[in-house]
C-alpha positions as CSV (number, residue, x, y, z in Angstrom):
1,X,197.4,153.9,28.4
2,X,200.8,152.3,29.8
3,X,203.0,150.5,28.0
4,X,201.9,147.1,29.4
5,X,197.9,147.7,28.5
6,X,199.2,148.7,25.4
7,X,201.1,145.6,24.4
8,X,198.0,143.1,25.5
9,X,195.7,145.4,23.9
10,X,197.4,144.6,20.5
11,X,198.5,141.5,21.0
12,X,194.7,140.5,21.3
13,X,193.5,142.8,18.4
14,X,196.2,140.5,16.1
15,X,195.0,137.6,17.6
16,X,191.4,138.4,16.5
17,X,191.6,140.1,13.5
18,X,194.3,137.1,12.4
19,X,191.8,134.4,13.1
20,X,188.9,136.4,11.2
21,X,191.4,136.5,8.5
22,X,192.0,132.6,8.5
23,X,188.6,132.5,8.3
24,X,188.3,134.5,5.0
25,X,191.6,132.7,3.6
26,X,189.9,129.3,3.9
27,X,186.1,130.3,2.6
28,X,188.0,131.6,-0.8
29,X,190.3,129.0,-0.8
30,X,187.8,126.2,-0.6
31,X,185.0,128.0,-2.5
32,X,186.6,129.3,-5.6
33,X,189.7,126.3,-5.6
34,X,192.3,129.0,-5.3
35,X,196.1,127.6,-7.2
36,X,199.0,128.0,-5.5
37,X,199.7,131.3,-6.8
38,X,195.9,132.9,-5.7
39,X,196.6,131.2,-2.3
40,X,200.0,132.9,-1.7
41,X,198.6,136.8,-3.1
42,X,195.4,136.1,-0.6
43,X,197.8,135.2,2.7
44,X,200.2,138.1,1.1
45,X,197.2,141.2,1.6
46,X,195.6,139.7,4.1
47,X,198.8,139.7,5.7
48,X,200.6,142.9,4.9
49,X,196.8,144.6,5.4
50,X,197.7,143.4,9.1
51,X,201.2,144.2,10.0
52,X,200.4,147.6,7.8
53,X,197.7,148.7,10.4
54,X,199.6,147.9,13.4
55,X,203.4,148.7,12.4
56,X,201.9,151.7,10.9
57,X,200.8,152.9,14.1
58,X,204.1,152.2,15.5
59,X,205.9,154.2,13.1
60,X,203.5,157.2,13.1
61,X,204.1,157.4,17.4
62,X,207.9,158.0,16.0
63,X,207.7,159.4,12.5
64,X,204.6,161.1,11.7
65,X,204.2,161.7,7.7
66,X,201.6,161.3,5.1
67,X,203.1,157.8,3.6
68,X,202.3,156.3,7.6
69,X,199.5,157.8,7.3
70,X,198.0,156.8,4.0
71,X,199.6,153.1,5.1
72,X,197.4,152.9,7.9
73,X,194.1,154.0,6.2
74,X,194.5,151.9,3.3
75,X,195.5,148.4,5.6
76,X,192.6,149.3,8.1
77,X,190.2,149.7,5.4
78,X,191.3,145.9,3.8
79,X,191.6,144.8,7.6
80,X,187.6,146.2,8.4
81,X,186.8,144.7,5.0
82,X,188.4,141.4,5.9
83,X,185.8,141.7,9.7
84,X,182.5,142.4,7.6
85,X,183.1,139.7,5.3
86,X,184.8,136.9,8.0
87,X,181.7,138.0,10.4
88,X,179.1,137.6,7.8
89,X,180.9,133.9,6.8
90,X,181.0,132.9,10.6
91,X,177.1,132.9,10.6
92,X,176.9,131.0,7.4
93,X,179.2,128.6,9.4
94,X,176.8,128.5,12.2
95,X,173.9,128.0,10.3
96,X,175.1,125.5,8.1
97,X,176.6,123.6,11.4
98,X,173.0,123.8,13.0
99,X,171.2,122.4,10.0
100,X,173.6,119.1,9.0
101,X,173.5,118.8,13.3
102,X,171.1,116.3,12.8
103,X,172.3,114.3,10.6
104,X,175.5,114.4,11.8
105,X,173.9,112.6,15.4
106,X,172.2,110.0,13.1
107,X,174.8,108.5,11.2
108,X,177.1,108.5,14.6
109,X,174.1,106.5,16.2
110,X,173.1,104.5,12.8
111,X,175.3,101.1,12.3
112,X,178.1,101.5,9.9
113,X,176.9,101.8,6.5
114,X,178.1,99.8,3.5
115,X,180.7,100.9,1.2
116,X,178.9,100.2,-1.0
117,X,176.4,103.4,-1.7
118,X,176.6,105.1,-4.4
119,X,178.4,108.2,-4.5
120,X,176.5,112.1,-4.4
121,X,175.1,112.9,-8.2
122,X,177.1,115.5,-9.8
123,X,174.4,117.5,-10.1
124,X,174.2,118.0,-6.4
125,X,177.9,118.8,-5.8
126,X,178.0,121.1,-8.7
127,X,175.2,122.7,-6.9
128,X,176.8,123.4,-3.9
129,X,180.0,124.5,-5.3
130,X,177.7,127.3,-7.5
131,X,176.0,128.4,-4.0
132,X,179.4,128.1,-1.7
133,X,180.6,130.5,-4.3
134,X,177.7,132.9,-4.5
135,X,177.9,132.7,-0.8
136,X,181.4,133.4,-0.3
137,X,181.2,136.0,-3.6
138,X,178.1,138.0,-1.3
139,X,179.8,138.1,1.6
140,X,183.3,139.9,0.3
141,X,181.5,142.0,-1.8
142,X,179.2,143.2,0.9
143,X,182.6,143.1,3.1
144,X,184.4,145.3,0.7
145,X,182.0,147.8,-0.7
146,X,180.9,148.7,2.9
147,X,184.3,149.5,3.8
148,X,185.0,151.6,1.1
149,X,181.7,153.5,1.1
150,X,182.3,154.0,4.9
151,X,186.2,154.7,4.6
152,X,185.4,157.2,1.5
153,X,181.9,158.9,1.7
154,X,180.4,157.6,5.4
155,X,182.6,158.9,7.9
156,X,182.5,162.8,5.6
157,X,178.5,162.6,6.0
158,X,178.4,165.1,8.6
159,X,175.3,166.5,10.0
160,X,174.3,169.2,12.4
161,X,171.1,167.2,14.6
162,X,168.9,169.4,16.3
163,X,167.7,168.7,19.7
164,X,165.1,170.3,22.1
165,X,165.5,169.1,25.9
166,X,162.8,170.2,28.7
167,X,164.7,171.2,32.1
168,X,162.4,171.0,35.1
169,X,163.0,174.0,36.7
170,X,165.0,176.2,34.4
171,X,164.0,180.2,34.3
172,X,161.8,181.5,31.0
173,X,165.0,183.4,30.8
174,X,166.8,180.5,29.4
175,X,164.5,179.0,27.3
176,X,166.0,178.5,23.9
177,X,169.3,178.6,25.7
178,X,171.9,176.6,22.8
179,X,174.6,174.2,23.8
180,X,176.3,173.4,20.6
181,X,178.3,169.6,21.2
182,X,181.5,168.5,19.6
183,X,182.9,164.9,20.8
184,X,184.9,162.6,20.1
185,X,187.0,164.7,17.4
186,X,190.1,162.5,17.5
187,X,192.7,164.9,16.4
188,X,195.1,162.4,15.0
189,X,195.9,160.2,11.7
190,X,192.7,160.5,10.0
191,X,191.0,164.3,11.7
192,X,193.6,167.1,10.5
193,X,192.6,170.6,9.5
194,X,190.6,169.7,6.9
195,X,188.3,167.6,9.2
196,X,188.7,170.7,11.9
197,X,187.2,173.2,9.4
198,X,184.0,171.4,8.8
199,X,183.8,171.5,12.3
200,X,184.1,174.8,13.0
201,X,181.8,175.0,10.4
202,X,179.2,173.1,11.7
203,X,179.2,174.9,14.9
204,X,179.2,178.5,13.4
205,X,175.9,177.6,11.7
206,X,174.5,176.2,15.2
207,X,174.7,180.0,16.4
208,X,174.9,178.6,20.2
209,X,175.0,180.4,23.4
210,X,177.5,177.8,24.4
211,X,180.0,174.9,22.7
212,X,180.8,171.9,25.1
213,X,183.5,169.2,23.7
214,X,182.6,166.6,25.1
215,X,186.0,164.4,25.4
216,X,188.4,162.4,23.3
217,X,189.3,165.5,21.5
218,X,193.3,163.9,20.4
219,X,193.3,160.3,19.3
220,X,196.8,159.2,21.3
221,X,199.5,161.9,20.5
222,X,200.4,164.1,22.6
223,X,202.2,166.1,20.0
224,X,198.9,167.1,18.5
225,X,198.2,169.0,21.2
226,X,199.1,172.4,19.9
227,X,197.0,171.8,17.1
228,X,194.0,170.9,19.4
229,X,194.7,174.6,20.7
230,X,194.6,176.2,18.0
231,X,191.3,174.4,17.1
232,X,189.8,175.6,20.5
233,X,191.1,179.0,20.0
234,X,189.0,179.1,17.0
235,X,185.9,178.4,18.8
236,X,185.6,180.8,21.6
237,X,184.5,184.1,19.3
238,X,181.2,181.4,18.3
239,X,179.8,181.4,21.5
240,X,179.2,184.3,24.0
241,X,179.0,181.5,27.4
242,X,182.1,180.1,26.2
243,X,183.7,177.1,25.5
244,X,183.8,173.9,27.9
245,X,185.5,170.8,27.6
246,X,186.0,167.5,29.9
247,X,188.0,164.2,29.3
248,X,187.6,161.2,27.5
249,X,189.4,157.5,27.7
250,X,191.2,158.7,24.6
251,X,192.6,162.1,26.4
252,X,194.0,160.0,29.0
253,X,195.7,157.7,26.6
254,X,197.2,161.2,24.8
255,X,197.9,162.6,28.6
256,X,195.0,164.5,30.0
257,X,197.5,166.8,31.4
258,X,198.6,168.2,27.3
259,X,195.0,168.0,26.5
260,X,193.6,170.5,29.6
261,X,196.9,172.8,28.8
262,X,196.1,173.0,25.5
263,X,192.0,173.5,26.0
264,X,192.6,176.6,28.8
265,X,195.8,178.3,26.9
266,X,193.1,179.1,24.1
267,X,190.5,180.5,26.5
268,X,188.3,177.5,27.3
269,X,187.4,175.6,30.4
270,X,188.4,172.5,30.8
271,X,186.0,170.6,33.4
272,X,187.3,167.8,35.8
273,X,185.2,167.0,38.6
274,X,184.2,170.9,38.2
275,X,180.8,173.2,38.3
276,X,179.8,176.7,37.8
277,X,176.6,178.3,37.1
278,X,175.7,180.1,34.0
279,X,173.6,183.3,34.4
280,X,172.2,184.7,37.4
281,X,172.9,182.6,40.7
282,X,169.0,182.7,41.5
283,X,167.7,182.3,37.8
284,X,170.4,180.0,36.0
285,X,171.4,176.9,35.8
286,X,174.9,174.4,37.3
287,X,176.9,173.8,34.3
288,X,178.9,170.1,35.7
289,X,182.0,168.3,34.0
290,X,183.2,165.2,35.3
291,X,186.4,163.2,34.6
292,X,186.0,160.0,32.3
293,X,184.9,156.6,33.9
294,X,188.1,154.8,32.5
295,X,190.6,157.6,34.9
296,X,188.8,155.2,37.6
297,X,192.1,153.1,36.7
298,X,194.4,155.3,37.7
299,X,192.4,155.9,41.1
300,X,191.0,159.0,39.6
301,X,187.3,159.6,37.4
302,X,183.9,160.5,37.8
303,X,182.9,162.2,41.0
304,X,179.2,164.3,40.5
305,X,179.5,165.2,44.3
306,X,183.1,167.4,44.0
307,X,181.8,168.9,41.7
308,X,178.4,169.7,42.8
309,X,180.6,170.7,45.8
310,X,182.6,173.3,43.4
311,X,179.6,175.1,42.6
312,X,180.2,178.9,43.6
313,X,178.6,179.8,47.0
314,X,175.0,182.6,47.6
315,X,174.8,183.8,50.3
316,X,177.8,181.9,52.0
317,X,176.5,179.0,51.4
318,X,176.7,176.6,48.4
319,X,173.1,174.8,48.7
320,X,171.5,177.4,46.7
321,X,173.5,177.0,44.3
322,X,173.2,173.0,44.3
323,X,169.1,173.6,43.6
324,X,169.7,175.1,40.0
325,X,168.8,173.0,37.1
326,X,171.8,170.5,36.3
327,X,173.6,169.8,32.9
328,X,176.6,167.2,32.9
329,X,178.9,166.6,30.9
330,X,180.3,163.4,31.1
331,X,182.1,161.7,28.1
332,X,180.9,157.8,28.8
333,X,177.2,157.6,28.8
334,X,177.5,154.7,31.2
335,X,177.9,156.9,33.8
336,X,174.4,158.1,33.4
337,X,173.4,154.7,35.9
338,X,174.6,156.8,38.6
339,X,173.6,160.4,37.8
340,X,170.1,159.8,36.8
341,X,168.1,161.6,39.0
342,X,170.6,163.8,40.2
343,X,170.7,165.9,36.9
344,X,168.2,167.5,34.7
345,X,170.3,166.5,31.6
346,X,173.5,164.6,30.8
347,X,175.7,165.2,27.8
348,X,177.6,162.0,26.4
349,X,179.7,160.8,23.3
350,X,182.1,158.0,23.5
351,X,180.0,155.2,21.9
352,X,180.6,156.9,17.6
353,X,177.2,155.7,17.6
354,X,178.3,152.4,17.0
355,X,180.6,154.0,14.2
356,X,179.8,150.6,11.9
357,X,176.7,149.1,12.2
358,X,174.9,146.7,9.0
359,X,171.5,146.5,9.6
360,X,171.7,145.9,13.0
361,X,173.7,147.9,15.7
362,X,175.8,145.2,17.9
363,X,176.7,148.4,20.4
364,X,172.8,148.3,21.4
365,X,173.6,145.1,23.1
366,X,176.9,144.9,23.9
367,X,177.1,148.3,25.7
368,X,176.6,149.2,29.3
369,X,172.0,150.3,29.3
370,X,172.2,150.0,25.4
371,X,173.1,153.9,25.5
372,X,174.4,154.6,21.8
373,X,173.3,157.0,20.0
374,X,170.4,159.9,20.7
375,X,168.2,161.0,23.2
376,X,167.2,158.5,26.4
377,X,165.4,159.0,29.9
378,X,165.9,157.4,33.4
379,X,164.7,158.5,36.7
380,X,163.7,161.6,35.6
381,X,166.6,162.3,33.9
382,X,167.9,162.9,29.9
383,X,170.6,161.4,28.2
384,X,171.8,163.0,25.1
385,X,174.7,160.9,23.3
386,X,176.5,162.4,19.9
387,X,177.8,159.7,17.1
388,X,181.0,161.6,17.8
389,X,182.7,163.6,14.7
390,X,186.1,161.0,13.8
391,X,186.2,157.3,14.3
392,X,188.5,155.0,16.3
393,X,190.2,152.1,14.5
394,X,189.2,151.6,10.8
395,X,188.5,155.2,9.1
396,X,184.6,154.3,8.4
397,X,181.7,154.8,9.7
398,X,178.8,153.1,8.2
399,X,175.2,153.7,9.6
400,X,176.2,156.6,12.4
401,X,177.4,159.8,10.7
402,X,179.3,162.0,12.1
403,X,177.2,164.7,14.1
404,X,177.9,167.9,15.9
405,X,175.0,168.3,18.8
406,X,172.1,171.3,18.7
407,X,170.7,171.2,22.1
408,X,168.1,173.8,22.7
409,X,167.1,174.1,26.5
410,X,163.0,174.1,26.8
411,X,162.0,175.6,30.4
C-alpha cells in the first residue's frame, strides 16, 4: 500500500472510530451524570485506547518489541469494545428517534402551547433515567465482554473443518485426493511462533496429499518474511504434492516480491497467474493460482486465461491439458463472479469469516455475492472460503473461528 493510501486509510479509520467514541462519551456522560473527574478518565481511555492503536502501529513499522506489541493489543481491544458498544447505542438512537418522530411533527404543527402545563411527574423521569442507564449499562457490557472473550479465547478456537467437494470429471484415481488450506495467517503483531505451531499442527493431523496457502500469509512487514520461510519450510515434509501458495491484498501491502522469495526459498510454489497439473496429464487434474483482485491497482491481478495458458503442453499442444478438472486458488472470493463456470472448484479466504459478527454477520451483506464463509455454488461451479487462521485490526474474532480447510476431492 503506498504511502499516500496509507495516510487516507488512517486518517478515515480515526475519523470513524473518534466519532463512535463521541458517541460512547456522551451516552455515559448523560446516562450515569458523570462529575468532572469521571468525564475527564472516560475522554482519557477512550483517548489514549485511540492514539495507542494507531501510534502503536507506527512504532512497531520502526521498533518491533513486545511492549509495541502488547500496546497495540490492549488499545484495539478497548477501541473494538468502544465499536460494539457505540454500534449497539446508534440503534437505540435510531429507534428512539423513529418513535418520538411523531410527536415531534405534532407539536411543530400544533399552536404554541401554554406555559403554563404542568411539568413531567417524577415518577416518569426517574423512570427513564433507570432505563437510559440499564440501556447504556447493556450495551458496554455486551461491548466489553465480547471483546475480551474474542481478544482472549475466540480468535485461539481453532478448528480443523472437513470438506467433501464433487469434481465433474475427475479420475476414480483421485478420489479422496486432500487439499489441506491455510489462509489468511497474518504473520505479524498478533500470529508469532506460537500461533505457527498450532498451525502446523492442524495440518499434520489433516494428513493431505496437498497444503495450499491461500494468501495474506504476513500482515504488512516485510521483515517477517524470513520467518514466513521458515514456516513454509516446515510444511513441505506434510504433504507428498507439495506446497502452493498465491497472493493476498495483505502480501502486496508487505511486498509480494519478499513474500514469493520467501514461499519458493523453502521449497514451495508460489502461484501468480500460474497452472500445472497434478498426476497424470490424461487422468489428473489443473491445479490454477491467480494473483489477488486488489494487484488490479497496480495494473496487475487476476488473469484465469495466463494461467490456463501456462498449463504444461500433451502432445504439443496445451488443449488437452486445458480439459482436466479445474481447482483455483484465488485469495478474494469475489473473483468467483468471473470464474464460475470455468472451474470445477475455487479456493478462497480473505473475508475471516466476518472475523466479528453478534448475532448477525454484517459481511453477508456488505460483501461482494454475500461470499463469507463456507461452501457456495454458481454456474456449476464451488466456492470454498476459510474464516482465515489470524485477524486483521482488533485481535478477536467473535462468531468465525479460526479454521484450517479439509477438502477431500469426490470424483
Amino acid at each position: 500500500m503506498s504511502v499516500a493510501r496509507l495516510v487516507v486509510f488512517t486518517v478515515v479509520m480515526v475519523g470513524v472510530l473518534g466519532g463512535i467514541n463521541a458517541q460512547v462519551f456522551r451516552w455515559a456522560r448523560n446516562a450515569f451524570a458523570l462529575g468532572q473527574v469521571g468525564r475527564r478518565l472516560l475522554k482519557m481511555v477512550l483517548a489514549l485506547s485511540l492514539a495507542g492503536m494507531v501510534l502503536g502501529r507506527v512504532a512497531d513499522r520502526f521498533w518491533p518489541n513486545g511492549v509495541t506489541h502488547f500496546v497495540i493489543a490492549v488499545a484495539s481491544t478497548a477501541q473494538l469494545a468502544a465499536v460494539i458498544s457505540g454500534i449497539l447505542l446508534l440503534l437505540v438512537d435510531a429507534v428512539r428517534f423513529s418513535w418520538q418522530l411523531p410527536a415531534r411533527l405534532q407539536r411543530r404543527l400544533e399552536p404554541a402551547r401554554s406555559h403554563n402545563e404542568e411539568p413531567a411527574e417524577p415518577t416518569d423521569a426517574a423512570r427513564r433515567t433507570l432505563l437510559t442507564q440499564a440501556v447504556a449499562g447493556s450495551a458496554f457490557l455486551i461491548g466489553s465482554g465480547s471483546s475480551l472473550y474474542g481478544s482472549l479465547k475466540g480468535r485461539y478456537d481453532y478448528s480443523l473443518e472437513e470438506v467433501s467437494v464433487k469434481i465433474p470429471g475427475l479420475s476414480p484415481a483421485f478420489d479422496g485426493f486432500t487439499i489441506a488450506q491455510l489462509s489468511d495467517v497474518h504473520i505479524g503483531v498478533y500470529v508469532g511462533d506460537a500461533e505457527l505451531a498450532v498451525a502446523e499442527e492442524l495440518l499434520r493431523q489433516a494428513k493431505p496429499d496437498m497444503i495450499v496457502l491461500t494468501g495474506d500469509l504476513l500482515d504488512n512487514d516485510p521483515r517477517l518474511a524470513a520467518r514466513l520461510g521458515r514456516f513454509v519450510r516446515r510444511l513441505t515434509p506434510l504433504a507428498r504434492h507439495g506446497v502452493f501458495a498465491i497472493s493476498g491484498n495483505h502480501d502486496y501491502f508487505a511486498g509480494v516480491d519478499e513474500v514469493a522469495s520467501a514461499v519458493r526459498g523453502a521449497g514451495a510454489r508460489m502461484l501468480r497467474n500460474e497452472g500445472l497439473i497434478i498426476g497424470e496429464p490424461g487422468a489428473g487434474f489443473a491445479l490454477l493460482g491467480v494473483d489477488d483482485v486488489w494487484a488490479r491497482r497496480e495494473g496487475l491481478g487476476p488473469d484465469l486465461e495466463r494461467a490456463l495458458s501456462s498449463l504444461p503442453r500433451v502432445g504439443g499442444r496445451v488443449a488437452p491439458a486445458r480439459d482436466l478438472p479445474r481447482v483455483l486458488l484465488c485469495h478474494n472470493p469475489s473473483f468467483f463472479a468471473e470464474s464460475a463456470g470455468q472451474v470445477a472448484l475455487q479456493v478462497s479466504g480473505h473475508t475471516h469469516g466476518g472475523q466479528v459478527n453478534l448475532g448477525i454477520r454484517p459481511a453477508d451483506y456488505l460483501l461482494p455475492g454475500g461470499w463469507v464463509a463456507g461452501r457456495y455454488d454458481l454456474n456449476g461451479s464451488a466456492l470454498y472460503v476459510n474464516r482465515g487462521f489470524g485477524t486483521v485490526g482488533p485481535p478477536a474474532r467473535i462468531g468465525a473461528p479460526p479454521e484450517v480447510t479439509r477438502l477431500v476431492l469426490r470424483a
